[in-house]
LOTIKE-378998 format. One record per residue (C-alpha): residue in three letters; x, y, z. Coordinates in steps of 0.2 Angstrom, whole numbers, plus 5000, padded with zeros to 4 digits. Example, Ala and Ser with C-alpha at 12.3 -4.5 7.8 and 13.67 -1.06 7.14 Angstrom:
REM LOTIKE-378998
ALA506249785039
SER506849955036
REM end
This chain:
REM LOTIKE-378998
UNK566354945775
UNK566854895758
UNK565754985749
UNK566255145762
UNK568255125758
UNK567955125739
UNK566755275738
UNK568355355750
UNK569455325736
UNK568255395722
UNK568955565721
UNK570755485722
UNK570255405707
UNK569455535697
UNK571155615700
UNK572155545686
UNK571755585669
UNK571555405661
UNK569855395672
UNK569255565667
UNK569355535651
UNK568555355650
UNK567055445660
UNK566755575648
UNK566755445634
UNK565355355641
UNK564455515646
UNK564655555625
UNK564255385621
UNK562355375632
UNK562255545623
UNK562355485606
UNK561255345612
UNK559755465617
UNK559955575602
UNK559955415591
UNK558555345601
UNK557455505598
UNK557755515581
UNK557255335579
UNK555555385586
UNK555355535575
UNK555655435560
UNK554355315564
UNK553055455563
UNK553255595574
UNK554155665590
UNK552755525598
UNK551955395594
UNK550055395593
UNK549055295605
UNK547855225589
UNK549655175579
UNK550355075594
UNK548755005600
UNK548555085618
UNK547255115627
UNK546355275623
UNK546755245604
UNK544855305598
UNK544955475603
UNK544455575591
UNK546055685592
UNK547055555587
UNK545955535574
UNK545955705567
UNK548055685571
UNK548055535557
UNK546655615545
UNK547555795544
UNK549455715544
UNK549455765524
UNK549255955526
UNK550755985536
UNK551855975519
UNK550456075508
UNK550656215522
UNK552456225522
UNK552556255503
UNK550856355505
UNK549656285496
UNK548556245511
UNK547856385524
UNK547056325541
UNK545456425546
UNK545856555562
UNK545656725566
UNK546056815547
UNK545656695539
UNK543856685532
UNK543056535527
UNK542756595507
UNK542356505493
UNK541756585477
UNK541856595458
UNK541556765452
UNK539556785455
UNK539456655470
UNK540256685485
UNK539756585501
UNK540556625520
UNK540656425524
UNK540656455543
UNK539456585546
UNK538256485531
UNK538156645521
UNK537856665504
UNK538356815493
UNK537856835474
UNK538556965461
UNK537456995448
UNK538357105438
UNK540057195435
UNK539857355447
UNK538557305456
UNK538457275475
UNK538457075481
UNK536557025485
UNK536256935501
UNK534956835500
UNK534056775516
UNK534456585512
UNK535556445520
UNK536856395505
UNK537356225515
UNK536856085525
UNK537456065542
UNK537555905549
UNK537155845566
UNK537855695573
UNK536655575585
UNK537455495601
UNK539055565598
UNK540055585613
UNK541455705609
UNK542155765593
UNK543755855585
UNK543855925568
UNK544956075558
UNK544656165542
UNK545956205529
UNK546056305512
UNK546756205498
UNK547356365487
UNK547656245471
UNK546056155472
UNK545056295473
UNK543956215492
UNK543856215508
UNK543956055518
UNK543156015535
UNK543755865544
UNK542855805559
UNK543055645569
UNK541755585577
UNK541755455595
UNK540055385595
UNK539155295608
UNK537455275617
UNK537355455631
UNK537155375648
UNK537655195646
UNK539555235647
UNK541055175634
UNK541054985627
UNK542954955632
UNK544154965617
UNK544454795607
UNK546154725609
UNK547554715596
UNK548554835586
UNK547654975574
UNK547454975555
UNK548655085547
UNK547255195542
UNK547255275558
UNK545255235562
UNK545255085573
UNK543654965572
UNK542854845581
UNK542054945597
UNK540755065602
UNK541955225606
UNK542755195590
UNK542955375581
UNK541855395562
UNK542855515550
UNK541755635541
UNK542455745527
UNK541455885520
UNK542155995504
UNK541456145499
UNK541456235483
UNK540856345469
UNK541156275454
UNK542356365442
UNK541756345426
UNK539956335431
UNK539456525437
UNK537756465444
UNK538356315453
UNK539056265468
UNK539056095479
UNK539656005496
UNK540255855495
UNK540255735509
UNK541155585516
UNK540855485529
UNK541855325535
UNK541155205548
UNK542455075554
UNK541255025569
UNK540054895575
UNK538655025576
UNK537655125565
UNK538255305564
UNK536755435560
UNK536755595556
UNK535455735555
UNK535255865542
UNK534956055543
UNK534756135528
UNK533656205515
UNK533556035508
UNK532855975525
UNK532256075536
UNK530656215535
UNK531056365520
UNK532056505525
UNK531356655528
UNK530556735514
UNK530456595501
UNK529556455495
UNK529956285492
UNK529156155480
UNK529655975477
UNK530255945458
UNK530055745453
UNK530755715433
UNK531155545429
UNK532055455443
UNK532755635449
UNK531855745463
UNK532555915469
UNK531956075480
UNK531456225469
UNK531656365480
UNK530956535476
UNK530956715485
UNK531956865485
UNK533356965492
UNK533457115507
UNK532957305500
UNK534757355496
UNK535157535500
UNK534157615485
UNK532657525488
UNK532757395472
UNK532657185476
UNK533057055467
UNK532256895462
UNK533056745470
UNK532856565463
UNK533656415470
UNK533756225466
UNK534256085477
UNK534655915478
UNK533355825489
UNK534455775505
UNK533655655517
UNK533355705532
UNK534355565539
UNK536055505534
UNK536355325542
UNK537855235536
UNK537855045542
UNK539554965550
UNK541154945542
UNK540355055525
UNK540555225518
UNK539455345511
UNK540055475497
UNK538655595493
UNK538555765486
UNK537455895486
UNK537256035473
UNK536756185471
UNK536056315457
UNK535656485459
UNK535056615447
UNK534556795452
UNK533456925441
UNK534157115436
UNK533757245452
UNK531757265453
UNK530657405461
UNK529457355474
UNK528157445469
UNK528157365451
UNK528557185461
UNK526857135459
UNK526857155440
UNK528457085436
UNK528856945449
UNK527456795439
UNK528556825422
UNK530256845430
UNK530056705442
UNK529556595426
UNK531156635418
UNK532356595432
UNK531556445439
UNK531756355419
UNK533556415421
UNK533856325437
UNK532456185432
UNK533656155415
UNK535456175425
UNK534956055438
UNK534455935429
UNK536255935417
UNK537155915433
UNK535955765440
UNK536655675424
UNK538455695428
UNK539255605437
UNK539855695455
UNK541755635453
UNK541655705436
UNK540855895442
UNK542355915452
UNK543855845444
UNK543055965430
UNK543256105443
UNK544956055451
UNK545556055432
UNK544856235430
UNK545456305442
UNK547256255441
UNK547456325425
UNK546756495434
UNK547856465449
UNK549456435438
UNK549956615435
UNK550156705452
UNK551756765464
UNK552856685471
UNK553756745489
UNK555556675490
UNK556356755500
UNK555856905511
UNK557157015523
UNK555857165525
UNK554357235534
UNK553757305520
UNK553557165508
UNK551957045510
UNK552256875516
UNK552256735505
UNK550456675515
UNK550056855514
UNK550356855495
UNK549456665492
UNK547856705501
UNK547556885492
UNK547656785476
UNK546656655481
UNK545556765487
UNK545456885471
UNK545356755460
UNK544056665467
UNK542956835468
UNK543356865450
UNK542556805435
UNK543356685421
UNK542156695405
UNK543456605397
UNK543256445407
UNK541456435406
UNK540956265396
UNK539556355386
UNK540456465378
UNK540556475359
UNK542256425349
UNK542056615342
UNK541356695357
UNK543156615365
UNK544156685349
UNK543656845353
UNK543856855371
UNK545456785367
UNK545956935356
UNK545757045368
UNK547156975381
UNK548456995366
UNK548157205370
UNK549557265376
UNK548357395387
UNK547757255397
UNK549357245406
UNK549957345424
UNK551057495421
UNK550857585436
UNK552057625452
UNK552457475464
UNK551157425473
UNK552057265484
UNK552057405498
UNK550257445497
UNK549457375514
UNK547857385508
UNK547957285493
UNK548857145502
UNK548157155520
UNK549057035532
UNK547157015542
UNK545556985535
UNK544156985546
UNK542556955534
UNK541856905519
UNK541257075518
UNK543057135519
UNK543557025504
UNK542157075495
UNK542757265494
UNK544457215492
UNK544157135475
UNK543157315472
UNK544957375476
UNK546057255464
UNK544957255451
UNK544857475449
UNK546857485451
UNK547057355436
UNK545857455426
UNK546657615429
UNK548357565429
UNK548557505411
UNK549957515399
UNK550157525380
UNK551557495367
UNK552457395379
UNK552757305394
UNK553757365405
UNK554457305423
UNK554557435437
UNK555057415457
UNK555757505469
UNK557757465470
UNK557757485486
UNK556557325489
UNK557357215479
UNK558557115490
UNK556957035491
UNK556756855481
UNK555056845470
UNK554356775456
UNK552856825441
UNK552356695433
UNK551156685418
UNK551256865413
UNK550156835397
UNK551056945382
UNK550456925361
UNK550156745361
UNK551656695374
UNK551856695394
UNK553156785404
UNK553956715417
UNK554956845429
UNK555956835444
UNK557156945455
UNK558556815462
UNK560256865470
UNK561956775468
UNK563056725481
UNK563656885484
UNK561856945488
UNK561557065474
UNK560157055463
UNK559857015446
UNK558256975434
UNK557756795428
UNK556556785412
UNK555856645404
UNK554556645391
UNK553256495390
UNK552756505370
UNK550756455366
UNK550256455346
UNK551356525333
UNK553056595341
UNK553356775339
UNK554856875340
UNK555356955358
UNK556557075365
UNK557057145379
UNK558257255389
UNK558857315407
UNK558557495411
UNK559157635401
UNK559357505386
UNK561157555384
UNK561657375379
UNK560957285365
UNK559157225365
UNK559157025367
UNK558056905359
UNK556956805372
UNK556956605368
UNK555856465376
UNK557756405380
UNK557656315396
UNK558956395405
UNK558056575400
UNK558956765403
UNK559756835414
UNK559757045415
UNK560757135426
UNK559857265440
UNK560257445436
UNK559657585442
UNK559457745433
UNK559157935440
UNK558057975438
UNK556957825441
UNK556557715427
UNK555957535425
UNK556957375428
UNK556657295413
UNK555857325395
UNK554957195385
UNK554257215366
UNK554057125350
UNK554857305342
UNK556657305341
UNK556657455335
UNK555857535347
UNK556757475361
UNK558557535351
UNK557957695352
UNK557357705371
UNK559357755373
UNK559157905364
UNK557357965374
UNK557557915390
UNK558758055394
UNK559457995408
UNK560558065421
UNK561557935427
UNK561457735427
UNK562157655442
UNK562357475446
UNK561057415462
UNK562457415474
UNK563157595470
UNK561257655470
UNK561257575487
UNK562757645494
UNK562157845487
UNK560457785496
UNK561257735514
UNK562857875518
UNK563157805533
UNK562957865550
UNK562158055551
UNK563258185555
UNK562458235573
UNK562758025579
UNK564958085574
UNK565158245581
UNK564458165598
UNK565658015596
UNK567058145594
UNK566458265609
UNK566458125621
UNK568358075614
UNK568958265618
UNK568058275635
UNK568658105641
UNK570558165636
UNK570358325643
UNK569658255660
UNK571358135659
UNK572458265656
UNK571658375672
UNK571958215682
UNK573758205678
UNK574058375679
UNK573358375696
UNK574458235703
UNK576058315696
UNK575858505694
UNK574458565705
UNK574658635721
UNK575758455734
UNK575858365719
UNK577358275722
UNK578958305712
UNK579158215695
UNK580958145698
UNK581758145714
UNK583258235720
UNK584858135727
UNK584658225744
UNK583058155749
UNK583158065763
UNK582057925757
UNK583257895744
REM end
């Protein structure tokens, strides 16, 4: 009865405004509570935590392994340097004159400038197989500036048939791989690579962590393991304490008829890889591969003894060089390379179009294109004058791109790639647009106005002896404006520059840290942005040659560009103004002029009055 009479009062209570307001504090306050709560949990490590960092039951399934192994790619992939594997993204790694599909185990080889990629029949990597693994979760990522794919797997091992040993009590190890039972998960780790600097070579290295109380065994698939491929022979080199697989044969009739001679070395691989409990094992397998000129079947017979000779000392000799290193050296060695390839490049800042690539877009095309291109001058055997003169020639001002804009050009910045083969042609593609695009006398920076509300940057645009750095920014009023900066390398040179039409006075680039800043105007007709030499000169007298029309600021160009509405979308605004008034003004005449419309004043002898 009690209870009854003071939930009868309730509503008299909620009447009055002190109470109101007393239960909306505490609804605000158990509000701020939640909220505070929640963010507490994702500061500890996510929006949940994981069974094997709390020490629940279920802690050792491999996804929560693969959660705590892959946690370090989330920032490399939002400040994209790191690619996950999916539909249109293939699984490429290459050098120049190597390329290998890592998921369909493919190898390609390009022996020479304009040639076509050779396909040897020949599995380029091991694959390993795990024994009395239960389940298993893995992902593969492309690290853009270390120039390799990754593959993570996690492995939860135990005996088919016999059931789960139940999980050991007590919290985890911060590693995130807990230890001590049979369905504990083993992490493996493979990278794949073609090395850099060495055009012949290219290696997986592999990683495996056992935290359990069992053996972990995995079988090998491979050339180094299993029966020769198709159309090759294998023998079994042994000098000193070193031992690899010499494999010989050669490639598919290309569509002309001709073959090529294919010789491949191999480190010997077991054919068994058992890592004990509570060890690791870091092993790497390498690869060299050398390929002979196109051949004639016919004449195969003759020719194959002497040219086989030839290619197998190469790879003998190579191989050998590499078993020396050490493997941590080989790829720092490549991981050094290739940043100094991968610093130059674009960079997507800001993007407000559909026409304009995205900045993923944008990385993997150059990743791509630089891994299918060759760098001579990062090979390790090349002379001190061989590099001076290679050198010589990047300081041509003909070796630069001078033609139209090409940002808009979906073909040569495809937002879907569905082979290696697809690649392969678009690097055929990049590589015929810069030869026939060059420039000479000076460098000259060109885009359409109409695209650059758009925020990018050029980096290590190699000019004489210095680099170019380039970027379109905007202010805080949105309008655009071009950033330079110049990186000097060697003796400093002299260099100018001005906006388009050059109607101000050239200015001096310096290595200042705060660089230059050059106004966006647009000239009619068209005409680059931006104009860069080491003649002063030259650049004093474009004012006189260009013979230009008009030059407009960006916005003024932008406002000529965009009118306004078109004339058709006013003149239909304005019909539908007249019809509605003319409908209104039928209306009103009808009540007060048309035929018993009632009289507009009234007269005092009405009645009704």
């Amino acid at each position: 009865m009690w209870l009854q009479q003071r939930l009868k009062g309730l509503p008299g209570l909620l009447s009055s405004s002190w109470a109101r307001r007393l239960l909306c504090l505490l609804g605000l306050l158990l509000l701020l509570l939640w909220f505070g709560g929640s963010g507490a949990r994702r500061a500890a490590g996510g929006l949940h935590l994981l069974p094997w960092a709390s020490g629940k039951r279920g802690a050792t399934e491999p996804s929560a392994c693969l959660e705590a192994a892959t946690r370090a790619w989330r920032g490399l992939r939002e400040r994209g340097e790191a690619v996950p594997l999916g539909p249109g993204v293939p699984a490429l790694v290459a050098n120049g004159f190597l390329a290998l599909d890592v998921a369909a185990n493919r190898l390609w080889v390009t022996p020479g400038e304009r040639e076509p990629a050779v396909a040897p029949d020949f599995l380029p990597f091991v694959q390993l197989r795990p024994l009395s693994a239960l389940s298993e979760a893995g992902e593969s990522v492309l690290l853009l500036r270390e120039g390799l794919l990754r593959r993570v797997r996690c492995l939860q091992l135990g005996t088919p048939g016999l059931g789960a040993a139940p999980a050991a009590p007590g919290p985890a190890p911060a590693s995130g791989l807990v230890t001590g039972s049979g369905r504990d998960c083993v992490l493996l780790q493979e990278d794949f690579l073609a090395h850099r600097g060495r055009p012949h070579v290219y290696l997986q290295r592999i990683q495996l962590n056992n935290p359990t109380e069992r053996v972990a065994a995995l079988q090998t698939v491979g050339p180094t393991a299993g029966p020769s491929p198709r159309a090759f022979t294998s023998t079994l080199e042994k000098v000193g304490d070193h031992q690899f697989l010499l494999y010989s044969g050669r490639s598919p009739p290309s569509p002309t008829g001709l073959v090529h001679l294919v010789v491949v070395a191999a480190k010997k691989l077991v054919n068994r890889l058992q890592v004990a409990p509570k060890t690791q094992l870091d092993e790497t397998v390498l690869w060299v591969v050398h390929v002979s000129g196109p051949v004639n079947p016919q004449v195969l017979k003759n020719k194959a003894a002497k040219e086989l000779k030839v290619l197998q000392d190469l790879a003998r000799k190579e191989m050998l060089e590499l078993l020396e290193m050490p493997a941590a050296e080989l790829l720092q060695d490549h991981q050094r390379l290739w940043a100094q390839l991968f610093s130059p490049g674009v960079e997507m800042k800001k993007i407000t179009d559909a026409h304009t690539p995205s900045g993923l877009t944008v990385n993997l095309t150059l990743y791509y294109m630089l891994s299918c291109s060759a760098a001579p001058l990062l090979s390790p055997s090349l002379s001190h004058k061989e590099r001076e003169q290679m050198e010589s020639t990047l300081s041509y001002e003909d070796h630069c791109f001078s033609g139209h804009a090409t940002m808009h050009a979906e073909n040569l910045w495809p937002g879907w790639l569905a082979s290696v083969q697809q690649i392969l042609q678009l690097s055929d593609l990049w590589k015929l647009t810069l030869q026939k695009r060059g420039c000479k006398g000076l460098v000259k920076f060109q885009a359409d106005p109409d695209v650059l509300h758009n925020s990018y940057a050029l980096h290590g645009i190699r000019y004489k002896n210095d680099h170019i750095n380039l970027a379109v920014l905007a202010d805080p009023e949105g309008k655009p404006y071009l950033h330079v900066s110049v990186e000097p390398h060697g003796q400093p040179g002299k260099i100018y520059a001005c906006e388009a039409g050059c109607l101000q006075e050239p200015v001096e680039l310096t290595s200042a840290p705060q660089g230059h800043t050059f106004s966006v105007m647009v000239t009619q007709p068209i005409t680059p942005l931006l104009y860069i030499s080491t003649d002063l000169t030259h650049l004093q007298d474009l004012r006189h040659t260009l013979h230009l029309k008009a030059i407009l600021a960006h916005d003024e160009h932008m406002a000529q560009q965009d009118p306004g509405l078109p004339f058709l979308f006013w003149f239909s605004v304005a019909s539908l103004i007249t019809l509605f008034h003319l409908f209104l003004f039928k209306l009103i005449y009808n009540e007060y002029c048309g035929p018993g419309a009632k009289p507009l004043f009234r007269s005092k002898e009405d009645p009704s009055v």
